[in-house]
C-alpha positions in Angstrom: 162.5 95.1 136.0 159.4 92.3 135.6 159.6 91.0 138.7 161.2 87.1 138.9 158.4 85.2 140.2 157.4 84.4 137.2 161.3 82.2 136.9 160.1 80.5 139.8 157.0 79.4 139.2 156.4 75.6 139.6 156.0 73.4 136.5 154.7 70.1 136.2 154.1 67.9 133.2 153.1 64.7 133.4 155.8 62.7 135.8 158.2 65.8 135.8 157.5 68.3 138.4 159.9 70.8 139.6 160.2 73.8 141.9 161.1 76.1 139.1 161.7 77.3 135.5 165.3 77.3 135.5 167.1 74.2 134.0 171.4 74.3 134.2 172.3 73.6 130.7 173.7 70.6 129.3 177.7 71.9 129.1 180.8 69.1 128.8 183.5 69.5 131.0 185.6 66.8 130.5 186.2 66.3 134.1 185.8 62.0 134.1 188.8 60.6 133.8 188.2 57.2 132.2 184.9 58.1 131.1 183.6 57.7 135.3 182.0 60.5 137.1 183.7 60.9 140.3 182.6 62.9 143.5 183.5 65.7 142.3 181.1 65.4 139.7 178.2 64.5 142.0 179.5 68.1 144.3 179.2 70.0 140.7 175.6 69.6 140.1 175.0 69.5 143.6 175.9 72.8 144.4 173.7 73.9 141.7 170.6 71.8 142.6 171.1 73.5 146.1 170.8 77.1 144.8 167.9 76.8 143.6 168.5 75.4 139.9 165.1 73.5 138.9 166.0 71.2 136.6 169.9 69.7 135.7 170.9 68.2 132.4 173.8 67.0 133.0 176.8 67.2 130.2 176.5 64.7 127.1 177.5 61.4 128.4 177.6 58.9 125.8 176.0 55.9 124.7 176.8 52.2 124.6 178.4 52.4 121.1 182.5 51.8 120.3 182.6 55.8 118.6 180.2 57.5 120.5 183.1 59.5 122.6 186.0 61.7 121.4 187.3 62.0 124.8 188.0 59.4 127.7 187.7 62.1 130.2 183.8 62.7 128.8 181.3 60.8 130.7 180.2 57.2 130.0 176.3 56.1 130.3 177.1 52.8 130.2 179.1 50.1 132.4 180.0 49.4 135.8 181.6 52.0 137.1 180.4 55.0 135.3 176.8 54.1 136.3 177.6 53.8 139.7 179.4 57.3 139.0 176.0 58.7 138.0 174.1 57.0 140.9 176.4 59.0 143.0 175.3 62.0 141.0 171.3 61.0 141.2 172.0 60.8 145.0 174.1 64.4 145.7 171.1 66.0 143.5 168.1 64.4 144.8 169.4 64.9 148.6 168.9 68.5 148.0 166.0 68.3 146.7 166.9 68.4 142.8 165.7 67.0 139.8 168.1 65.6 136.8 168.6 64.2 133.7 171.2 62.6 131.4 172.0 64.2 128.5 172.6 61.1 126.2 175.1 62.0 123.2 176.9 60.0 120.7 179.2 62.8 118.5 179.2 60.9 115.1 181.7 62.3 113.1 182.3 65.0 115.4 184.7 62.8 116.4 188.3 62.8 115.1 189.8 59.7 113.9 192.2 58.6 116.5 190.2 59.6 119.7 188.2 58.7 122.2 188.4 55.2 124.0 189.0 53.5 120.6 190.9 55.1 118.4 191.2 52.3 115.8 188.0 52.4 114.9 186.7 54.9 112.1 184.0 57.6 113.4 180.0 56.5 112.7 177.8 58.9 110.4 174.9 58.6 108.2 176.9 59.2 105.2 180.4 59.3 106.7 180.9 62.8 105.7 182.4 65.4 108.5 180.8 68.6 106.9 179.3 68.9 103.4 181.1 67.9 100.4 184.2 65.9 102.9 184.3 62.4 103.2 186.1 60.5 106.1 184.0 57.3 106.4 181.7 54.8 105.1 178.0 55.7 105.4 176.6 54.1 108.3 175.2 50.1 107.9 171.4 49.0 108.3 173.2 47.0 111.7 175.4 50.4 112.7 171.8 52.4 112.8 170.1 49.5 114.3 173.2 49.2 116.8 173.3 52.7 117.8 169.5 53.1 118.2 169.8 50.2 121.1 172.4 51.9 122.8 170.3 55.0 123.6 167.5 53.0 124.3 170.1 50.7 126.9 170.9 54.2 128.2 167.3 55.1 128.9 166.9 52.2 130.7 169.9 53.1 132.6 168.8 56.4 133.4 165.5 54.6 134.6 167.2 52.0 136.8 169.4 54.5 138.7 166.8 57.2 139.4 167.3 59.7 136.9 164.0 61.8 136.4 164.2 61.3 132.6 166.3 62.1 129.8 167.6 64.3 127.3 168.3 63.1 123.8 171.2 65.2 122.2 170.0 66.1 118.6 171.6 69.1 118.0 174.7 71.4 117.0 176.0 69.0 114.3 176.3 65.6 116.6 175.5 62.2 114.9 171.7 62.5 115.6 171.6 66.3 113.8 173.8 64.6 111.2 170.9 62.6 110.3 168.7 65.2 110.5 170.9 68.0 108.3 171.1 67.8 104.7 174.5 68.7 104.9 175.5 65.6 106.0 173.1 63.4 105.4 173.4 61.9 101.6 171.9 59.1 101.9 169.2 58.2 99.8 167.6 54.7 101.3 165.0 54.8 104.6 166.8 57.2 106.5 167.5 60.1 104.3 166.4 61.5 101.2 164.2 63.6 102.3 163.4 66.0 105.7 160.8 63.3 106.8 163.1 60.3 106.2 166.2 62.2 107.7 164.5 62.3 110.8 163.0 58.7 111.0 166.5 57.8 112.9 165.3 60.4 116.0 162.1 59.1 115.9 163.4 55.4 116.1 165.9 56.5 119.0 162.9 58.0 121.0 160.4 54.9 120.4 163.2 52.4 121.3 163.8 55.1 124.7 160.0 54.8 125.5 159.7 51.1 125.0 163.0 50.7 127.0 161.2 52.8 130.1 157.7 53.1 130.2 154.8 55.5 129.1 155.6 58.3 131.5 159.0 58.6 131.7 160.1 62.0 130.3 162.1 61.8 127.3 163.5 65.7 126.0 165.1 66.6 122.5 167.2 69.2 122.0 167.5 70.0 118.5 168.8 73.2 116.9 169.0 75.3 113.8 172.7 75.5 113.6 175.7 73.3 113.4 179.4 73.5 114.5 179.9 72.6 110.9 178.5 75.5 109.9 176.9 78.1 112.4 174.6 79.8 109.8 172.8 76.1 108.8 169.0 75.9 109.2 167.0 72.9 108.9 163.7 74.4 108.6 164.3 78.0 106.7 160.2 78.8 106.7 157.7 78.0 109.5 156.0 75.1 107.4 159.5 73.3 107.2 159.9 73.3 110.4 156.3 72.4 112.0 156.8 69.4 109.3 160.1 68.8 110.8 158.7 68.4 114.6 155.4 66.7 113.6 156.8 63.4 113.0 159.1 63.9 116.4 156.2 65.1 118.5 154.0 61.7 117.2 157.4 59.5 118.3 156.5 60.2 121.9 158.8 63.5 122.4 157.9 65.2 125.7 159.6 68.4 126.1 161.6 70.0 123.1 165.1 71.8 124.1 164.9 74.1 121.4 169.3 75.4 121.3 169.7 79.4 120.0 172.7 81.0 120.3 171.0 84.0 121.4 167.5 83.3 123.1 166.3 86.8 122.4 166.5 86.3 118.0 163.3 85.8 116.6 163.2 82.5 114.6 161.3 84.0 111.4 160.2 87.5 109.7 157.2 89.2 111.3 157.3 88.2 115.0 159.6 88.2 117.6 159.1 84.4 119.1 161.9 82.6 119.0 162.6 79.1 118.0 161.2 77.2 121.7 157.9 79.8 120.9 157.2 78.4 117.5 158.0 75.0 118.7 155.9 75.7 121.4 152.7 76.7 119.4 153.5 74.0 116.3 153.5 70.6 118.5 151.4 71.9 122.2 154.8 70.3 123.9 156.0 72.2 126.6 159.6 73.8 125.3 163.1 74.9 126.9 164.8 78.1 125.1 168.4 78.9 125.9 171.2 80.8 124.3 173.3 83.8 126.3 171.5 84.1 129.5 172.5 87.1 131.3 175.2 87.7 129.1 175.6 89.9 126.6 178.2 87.5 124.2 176.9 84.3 122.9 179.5 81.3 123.5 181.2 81.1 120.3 182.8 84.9 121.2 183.5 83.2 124.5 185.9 80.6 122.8 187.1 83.5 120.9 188.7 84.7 124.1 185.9 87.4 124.8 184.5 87.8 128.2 181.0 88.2 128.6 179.4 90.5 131.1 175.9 90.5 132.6 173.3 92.2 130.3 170.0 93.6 132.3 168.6 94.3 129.3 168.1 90.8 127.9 167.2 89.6 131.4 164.2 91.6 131.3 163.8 90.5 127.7 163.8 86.9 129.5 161.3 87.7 132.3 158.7 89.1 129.8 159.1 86.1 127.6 158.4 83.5 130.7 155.9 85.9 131.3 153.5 85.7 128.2 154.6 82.1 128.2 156.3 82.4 124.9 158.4 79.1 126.4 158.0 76.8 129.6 161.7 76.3 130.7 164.7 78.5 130.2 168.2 76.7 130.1 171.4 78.7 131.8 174.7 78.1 130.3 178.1 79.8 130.7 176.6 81.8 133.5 176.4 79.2 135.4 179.6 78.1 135.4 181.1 81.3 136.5 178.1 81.5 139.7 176.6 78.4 141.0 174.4 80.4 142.9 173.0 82.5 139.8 169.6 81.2 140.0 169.4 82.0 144.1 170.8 85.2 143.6 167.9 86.0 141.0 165.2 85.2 143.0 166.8 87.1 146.0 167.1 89.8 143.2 171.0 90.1 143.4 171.6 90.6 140.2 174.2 93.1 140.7 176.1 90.6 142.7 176.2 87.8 140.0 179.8 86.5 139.0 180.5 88.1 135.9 181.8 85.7 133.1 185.2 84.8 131.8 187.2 82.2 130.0 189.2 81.6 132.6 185.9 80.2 134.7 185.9 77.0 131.9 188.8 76.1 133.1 187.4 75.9 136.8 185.1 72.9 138.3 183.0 74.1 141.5 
């Protein structure tokens, strides 16, 4: 096997500087009751920061807006209690050495009328639509944009104010942010949609209000992806000119690392090379990139909540190490697998992969 030095090589860029290349995944949990991260919470990451895990992004915690949650028991950014819940968290991590972020999330129309800590209230989306073709809603107002855009930025400021070493905005998998992006579900045919460029101005405003909220050097990530939980073959660049016009206008907002989500890190992204989707976003913008998507494991997730267990795969781990190797990607983000081992990125490095926890439902129903 490549050898794993090369997962544990140091990375630095510009005020983010960790010990390794390994970066625990951003995974909910739903393990805050009232939307406030207990101690429990702060032991979670801990344990992982402890073992070796470079860089945590924690499980979307949402923003300062009435329909950003579909469950109380999701993390708040925002308030009293929940920030002091996270301070706790900043704490546990950094006393071990660790480095994290906040994921900050806000589900859009994700969320189920009903839910979440105001269920009178209808869900928020640029067009109100839940997939293509079905409307809930009403589109989204000039003030519901404009609303929305401050609360991430109040949450960067948060994340600032308590310690956090940056941020992670959640743009991805069909969440309100990728509903603006995606086609799909964005209709509208004013500033904010109509076209690719236009669909994305609302990222763009979210990560200029972040960076004017904080200041020049605090790291700001996006994590973006191809897919949706609306529909899992969805693409919103199909060709490699779509989709360095897609991160162009992102990567001039003041992006800083791009968390680039595959289901299966080892797919190439287009016909005729094998890089995948954090390698051509890599070589389109010059931003450093996470990849993610089935590490160590030979089932992606959505077999996973099928019922299928997933063992480990040494196959695609060496597929991994000779990626991080030719620096196809900076960063590589571990899921599932670790949730079943806390200690999966000591064990690697001690090169005990034979003794890593295999994976199985059961483990999401655990919290250690």
């Amino acid at each position: 096997m490549t050898s794993v030095d090369t997962l544990f090589r140091p990375f630095k860029h510009g005020k983010l500087s960790l010990e390794n290349r390994i970066v625990m995944a951003p995974m909910t949990r739903s393990h805050s009751p009232n939307q406030v991260p207990g101690q429990d919470v702060a032991d979670y990451y801990r344990r992982r920061a402890e073992a070796e895990v470079g860089l945590i992004i924690t499980e979307g915690t949402t923003v300062d807006h009435p329909v950003a949650s579909f469950d109380t028991n999701v993390p708040a950014f925002h308030g009293e209690a929940a920030l002091a819940g996270w301070a706790n968290v900043v704490e546990e991590v950094h006393r071990v050495g660790g480095k994290i972020v906040p994921q900050l999330w806000h589900v859009g129309m994700a969320r189920k009328p009903g839910s979440g800590p105001h269920p009178d209230l209808p869900s928020a989306g640029p067009s109100g639509l839940i997939k293509p073709g079905k409307q809930v809603a009403e589109p989204m107002s000039e003030q519901d944009v404009t609303d929305v855009i401050e609360a991430f930025a109040k949450g960067a400021a948060a994340a600032k104010s308590i310690g956090m070493d940056g941020i992670e905005i959640h743009g991805a998998h069909g969440y309100l942010v990728d509903q603006f992006f995606w086609g799909g579900t964005n209709e509208r045919s004013d500033a904010w949609g109509g076209n690719q460029v236009q669909r994305a101005r609302f990222a763009e405003e979210i990560v200029k209000a972040c960076r004017a909220a904080t200041d020049p050097d605090f790291p700001i990530i996006l994590r973006f992806s191809q897919w949706k939980q609306q529909d899992y073959d969805a693409r919103l660049a199909p060709t490699e000119a779509e989709l360095e016009a897609f991160l162009a206008p992102l990567t001039d907002a003041g992006v800083d690392i791009f968390h680039c989500s595959t289901r299966r890190f080892w797919e190439p992204e287009f016909d005729g090379s094998t890089m995948n989707l954090a390698g051509w976003t890599k070589k389109m913008t010059g931003k450093p990139t996470i990849s993610v998507g089935s590490v160590s494991l030979n089932q992606e997730f959505l077999a996973t909540f099928a019922g299928q267990d997933a063992s480990n795969d040494a196959d695609h781990m060496e597929d991994l190490l000779e990626r991080m190797e030719a620096d196809e990607f900076d960063l590589i983000a571990v899921g599932r697998a670790l949730i079943s081992d806390h200690e999966w990125a000591k064990k690697i490095h001690e090169g005990r992969f034979n003794d890593l926890n295999e994976f199985s439902k059961e483990a999401l129903a655990t919290y250690y």
